[in-house]
N, C-alpha and C positions, 0 to 999 in steps of 0.2 A: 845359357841353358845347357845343361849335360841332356843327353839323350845315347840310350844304348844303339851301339851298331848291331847289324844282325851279324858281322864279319868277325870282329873283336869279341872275346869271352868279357862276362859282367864281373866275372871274377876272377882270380889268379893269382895265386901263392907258389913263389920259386924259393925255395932253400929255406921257408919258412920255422924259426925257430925261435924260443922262449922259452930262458933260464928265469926261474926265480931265485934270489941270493939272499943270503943273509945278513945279518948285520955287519959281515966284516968284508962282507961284496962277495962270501966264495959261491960258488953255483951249489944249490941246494937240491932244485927240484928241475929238471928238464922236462916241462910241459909239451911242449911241442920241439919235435927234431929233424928238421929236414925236409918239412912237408911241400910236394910238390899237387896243385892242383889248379883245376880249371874247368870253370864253370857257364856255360853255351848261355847266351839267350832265349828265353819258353823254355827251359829245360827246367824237371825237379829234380833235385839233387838231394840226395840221403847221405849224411853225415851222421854214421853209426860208429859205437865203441860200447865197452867197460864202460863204469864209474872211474875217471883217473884220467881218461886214453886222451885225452886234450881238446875234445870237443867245445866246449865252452870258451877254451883259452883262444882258441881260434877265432872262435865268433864274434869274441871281443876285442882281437886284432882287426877281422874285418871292418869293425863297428867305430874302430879309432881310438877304442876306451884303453887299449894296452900297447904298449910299443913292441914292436918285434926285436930280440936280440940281435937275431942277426937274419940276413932274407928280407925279403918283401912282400908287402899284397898290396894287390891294386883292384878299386872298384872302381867298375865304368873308368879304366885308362886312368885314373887317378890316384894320390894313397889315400886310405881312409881318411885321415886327418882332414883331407880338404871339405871346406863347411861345406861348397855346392854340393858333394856329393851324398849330405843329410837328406835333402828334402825328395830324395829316389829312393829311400829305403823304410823298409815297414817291417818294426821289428816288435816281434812277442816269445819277452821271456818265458823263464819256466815259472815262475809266480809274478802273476800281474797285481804289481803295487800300484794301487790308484786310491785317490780322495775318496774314504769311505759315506763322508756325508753327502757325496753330490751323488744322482742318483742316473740315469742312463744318456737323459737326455745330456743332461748340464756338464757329463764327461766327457761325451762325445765334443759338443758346443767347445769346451775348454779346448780340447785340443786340434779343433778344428780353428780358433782364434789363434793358438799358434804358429799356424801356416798361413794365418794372414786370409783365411777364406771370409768370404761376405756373408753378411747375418743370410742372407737367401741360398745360397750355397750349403751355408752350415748347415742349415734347417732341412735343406732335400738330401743330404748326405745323410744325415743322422737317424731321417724316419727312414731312407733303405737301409741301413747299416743294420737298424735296429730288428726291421722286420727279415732281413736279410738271416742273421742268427736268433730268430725265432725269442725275441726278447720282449717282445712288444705287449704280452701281458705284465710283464715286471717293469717296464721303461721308465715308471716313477716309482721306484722302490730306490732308497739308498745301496748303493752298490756295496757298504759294507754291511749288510744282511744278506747279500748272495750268498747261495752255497759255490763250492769249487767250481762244479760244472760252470755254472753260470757265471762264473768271473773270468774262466776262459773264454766264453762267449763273449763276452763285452771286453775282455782284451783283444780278443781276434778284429774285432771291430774297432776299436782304438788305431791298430796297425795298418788299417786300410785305409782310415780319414783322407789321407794324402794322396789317394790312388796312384801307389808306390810301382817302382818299374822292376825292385826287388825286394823280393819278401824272406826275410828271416824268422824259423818258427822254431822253436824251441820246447819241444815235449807239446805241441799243439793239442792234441789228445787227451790229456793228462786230466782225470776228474769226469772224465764226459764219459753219457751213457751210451750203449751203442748204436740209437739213434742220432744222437750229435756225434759221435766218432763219422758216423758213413756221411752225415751230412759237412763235414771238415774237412776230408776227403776227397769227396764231390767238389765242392767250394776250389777244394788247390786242382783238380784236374783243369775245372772251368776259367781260373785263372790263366793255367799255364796255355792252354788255348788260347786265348785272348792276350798273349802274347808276351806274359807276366816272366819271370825267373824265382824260381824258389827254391829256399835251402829250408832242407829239412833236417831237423838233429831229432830223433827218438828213440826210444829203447824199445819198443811197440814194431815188433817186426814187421807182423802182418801189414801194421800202416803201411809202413816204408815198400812193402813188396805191392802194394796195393797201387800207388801212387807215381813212386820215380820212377823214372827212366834208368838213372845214372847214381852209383853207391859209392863210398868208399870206406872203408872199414877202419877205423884204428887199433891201436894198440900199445903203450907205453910213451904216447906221443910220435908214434911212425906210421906210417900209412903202409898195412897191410895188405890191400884187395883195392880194386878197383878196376869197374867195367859196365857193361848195362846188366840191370838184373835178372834177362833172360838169362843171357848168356853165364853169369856167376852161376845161375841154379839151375842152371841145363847139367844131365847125367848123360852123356856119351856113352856109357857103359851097357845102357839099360833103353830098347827100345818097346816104345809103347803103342797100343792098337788099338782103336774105340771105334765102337760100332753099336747099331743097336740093337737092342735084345736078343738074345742066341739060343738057340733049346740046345740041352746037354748033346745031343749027337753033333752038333754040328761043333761044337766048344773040342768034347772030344777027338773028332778030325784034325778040326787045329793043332791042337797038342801035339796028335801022333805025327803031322807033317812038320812040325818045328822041333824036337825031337829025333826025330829021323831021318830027314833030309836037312836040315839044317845044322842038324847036331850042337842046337842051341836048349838050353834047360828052360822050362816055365816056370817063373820065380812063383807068380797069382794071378788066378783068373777071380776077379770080382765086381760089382756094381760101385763106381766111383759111388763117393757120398758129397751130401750138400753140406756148405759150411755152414757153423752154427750162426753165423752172424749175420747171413743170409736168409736162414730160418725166422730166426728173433723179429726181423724188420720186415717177413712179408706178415707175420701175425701181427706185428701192430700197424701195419698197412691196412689191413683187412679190419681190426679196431676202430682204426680212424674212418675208414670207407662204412662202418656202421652208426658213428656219429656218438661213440661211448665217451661220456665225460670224464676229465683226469683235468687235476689242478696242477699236472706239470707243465716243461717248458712245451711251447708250439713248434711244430716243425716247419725249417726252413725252406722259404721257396725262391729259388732262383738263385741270380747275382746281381748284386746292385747294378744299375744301369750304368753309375759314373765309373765302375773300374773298367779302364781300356789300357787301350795301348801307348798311348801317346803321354804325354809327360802331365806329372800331375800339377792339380791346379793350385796357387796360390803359394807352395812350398819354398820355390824359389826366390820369392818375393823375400820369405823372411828372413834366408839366411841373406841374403843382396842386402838388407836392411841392417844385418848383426858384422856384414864385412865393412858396409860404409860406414857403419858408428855414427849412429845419428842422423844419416841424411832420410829425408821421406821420398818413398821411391816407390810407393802405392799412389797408383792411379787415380783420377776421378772415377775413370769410367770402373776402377776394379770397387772401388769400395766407395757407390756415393752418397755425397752428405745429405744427411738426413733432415729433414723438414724442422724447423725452428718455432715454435709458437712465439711471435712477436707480441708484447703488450703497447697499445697506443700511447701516447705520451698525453699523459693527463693537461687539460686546459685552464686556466684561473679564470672562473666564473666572475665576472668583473660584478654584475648586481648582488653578488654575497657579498663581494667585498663593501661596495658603497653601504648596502646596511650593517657591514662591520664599523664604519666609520660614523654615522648617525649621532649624535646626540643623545636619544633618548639607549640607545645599546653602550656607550662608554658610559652613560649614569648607573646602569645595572651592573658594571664590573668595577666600578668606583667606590673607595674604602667608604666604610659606615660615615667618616665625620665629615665626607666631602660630597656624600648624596644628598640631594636635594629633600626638602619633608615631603612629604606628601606618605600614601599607603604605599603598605609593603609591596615589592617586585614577588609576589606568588605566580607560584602555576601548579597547575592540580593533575593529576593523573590518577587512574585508577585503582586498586588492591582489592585485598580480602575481607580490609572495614571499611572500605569505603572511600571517597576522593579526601587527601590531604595535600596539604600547601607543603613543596618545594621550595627553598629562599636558593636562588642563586648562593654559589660562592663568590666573597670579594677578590677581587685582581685589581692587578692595573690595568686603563685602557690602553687600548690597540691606538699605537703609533702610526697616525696618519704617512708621514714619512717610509718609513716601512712598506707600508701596504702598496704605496704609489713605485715604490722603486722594484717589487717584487712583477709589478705588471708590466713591468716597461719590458718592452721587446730583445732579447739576447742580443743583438750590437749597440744597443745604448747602455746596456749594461756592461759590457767590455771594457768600452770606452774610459781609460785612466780618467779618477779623480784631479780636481788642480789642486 
């Protein structure tokens, strides 16, 4: 089992770089160059740029899916490549491709079979996950009639199945209204509490200032910036005063003592403002708190109970399963067998058989010229006109021999012929 130290970073790229070449092998495009980084345990981590700056190409060196030219990166003390270190990471792209016919539950269930989790696990996973991103009105709807928002939502939730120890999000925002923006937000705060790591790539600044701790900025594939986000948007140049409400003479005094004794300028005296996005969500707070119907998504409560800290469950089982090749290396106790409906082993009714053998029952299946005279073998049964005669079909009689040997007990029938 991997398990992050709190000592060790969960991530870390030294000299990190990647050319892509052309046909003739010359270096075409220098995606990434030189990138130095490192990534804390419970920390969110903001990986901002341009379109181009190599954000993705990273992410996919993290992920294992591209080779680094030259440098290294290591997850959890590992290089990506290594399987163990699959089943610690929970990763959502920027467009979540997923089976459009299977609908909330049965995608969730799919890749919760994955990881090797038990149909009872799946099942309490799936109904938090689901009610978790406020999906639980849609949770049987085919997933390809979502709209955007909502297929973020149920990839957010795809990535967690595993209750991953590191989280990769990729434009996690992207398509969501500003109720699901702050509620995605919330979500990675709560995670990163609870002792999670997350990298975050967005172009959505305010997310990014909202959420990390720790940034690092690209640009042409080099790492421009990097530091905590206070510290980046801190103005040393410019100090600021807040206080509360002020009538004009006493505003005035201030002035003339910073001014005059200070011999510092007032750039503006004025009433900080609220953010819009603040605004937006206490009105549809106040909506909801009146109980006004809307056939959109539901808002999300809480955090599933299964994301902790500790290593998740079942993940390791599958890749332990894809390195031995073949061996079965799931538990009774992880996945047990399920209840068999056995059917009885039917018994030979020996008094059917004696009046199979009868006399008068081998004259009834006996050809026309070798039954005895007498009146026809009839039998009548009921219809729509009335009772009419039934004639047996002719056969041949039932083989005394037969019958007898079909009864004899399973070691006498063993027993070699001489």
């Amino acid at each position: 089992m991997i398990a992050p130290s709190a000592r060790s970073p969960v991530v870390e790229c030294a000299a990190l770089t990647k050319v892509f070449q052309d046909f003739w092998g010359r270096g075409r495009v220098r995606a990434v160059d030189d990138l130095e980084l490192s990534i804390l345990p419970g920390e969110v981590f903001g990986l901002l740029g341009p379109n181009g700056s190599g954000k993705t190409t990273t992410i996919k060196m993290l992920l294992g899916l591209l080779y680094p030219t030259r440098g290294y990166a290591r997850v959890f003390d590992r290089p990506p490549t290594d399987t163990r270190v699959k089943a610690h990471i929970g990763f959502m792209p920027e467009e979540s491709y997923l089976y459009r016919f299977l609908n909330a539950h049965e995608t969730l269930d799919y890749y919760g079979r994955l990881f090797r989790l038990d149909r009872r696990e799946r099942r309490r996973r799936t109904e938090q996950l689901i009610q978790m991103v406020g999906l639980r009105g849609a949770a049987r709807r085919a997933v390809g009639e979502y709209s955007k928002g909502m297929a973020r939502r149920i990839g957010l939730a795809q990535a967690l199945i595993n209750d991953p120890d590191l989280l990769i999000l990729d434009e996690p925002t992207t398509g969501l209204d500003p109720i699901g923006a702050r509620q995605i937000k919330d979500l990675i705060r709560e995670l990163a509490r609870r002792g999670k790591t997350v990298l975050l790539c967005s172009h959505l600044l305010a997310d990014v200032e909202d959420v990390c701790d720790r940034v690092a900025i690209m640009y042409g594939g080099r790492r421009q910036a990097l530091g905590r986000v206070r510290d980046l948007l801190s103005r040393q140049d410019v100090t600021q005063i807040r206080a509360t409400q002020l009538d004009e003479r006493t505003v005035a005094r201030l002035r003339a003592i910073i001014e005059s004794e200070a011999g510092r300028r007032v750039l503006a005296v004025e009433h900080p403002t609220q953010r819009l996005e603040d605004l937006f969500l206490s009105i549809v707070e106040q909506a909801e708190r009146d109980r006004l119907a809307t056939s959109g998504v539901e808002a999300a409560r809480g955090v599933s109970e299964f994301l902790s800290a500790g290593p998740p469950g079942g993940g390791a089982e599958l890749l332990e399963t894809l390195v031995a090749a073949g061996q079965d290396d799931v538990s009774a106790a992880a996945r047990p067998e399920e209840a068999v409906e056995t059917r009885p082993t039917p018994v030979p009714r020996f008094e059917v058989l004696e009046q199979l053998t009868t006399e008068e029952h081998a004259a009834a299946f006996a050809a026309p010229e070798d039954r005895p005279s007498g009146p026809a073998d009839e039998t009548e049964t009921e219809d729509a006109g009335g009772p009419r005669p039934i004639r047996l079909p002719p056969g041949p009689a039932p083989r005394r021999d037969v019958l007898e040997r079909l009864t004899q007990p399973d070691e006498q029938q063993s027993e070699p012929q001489a």
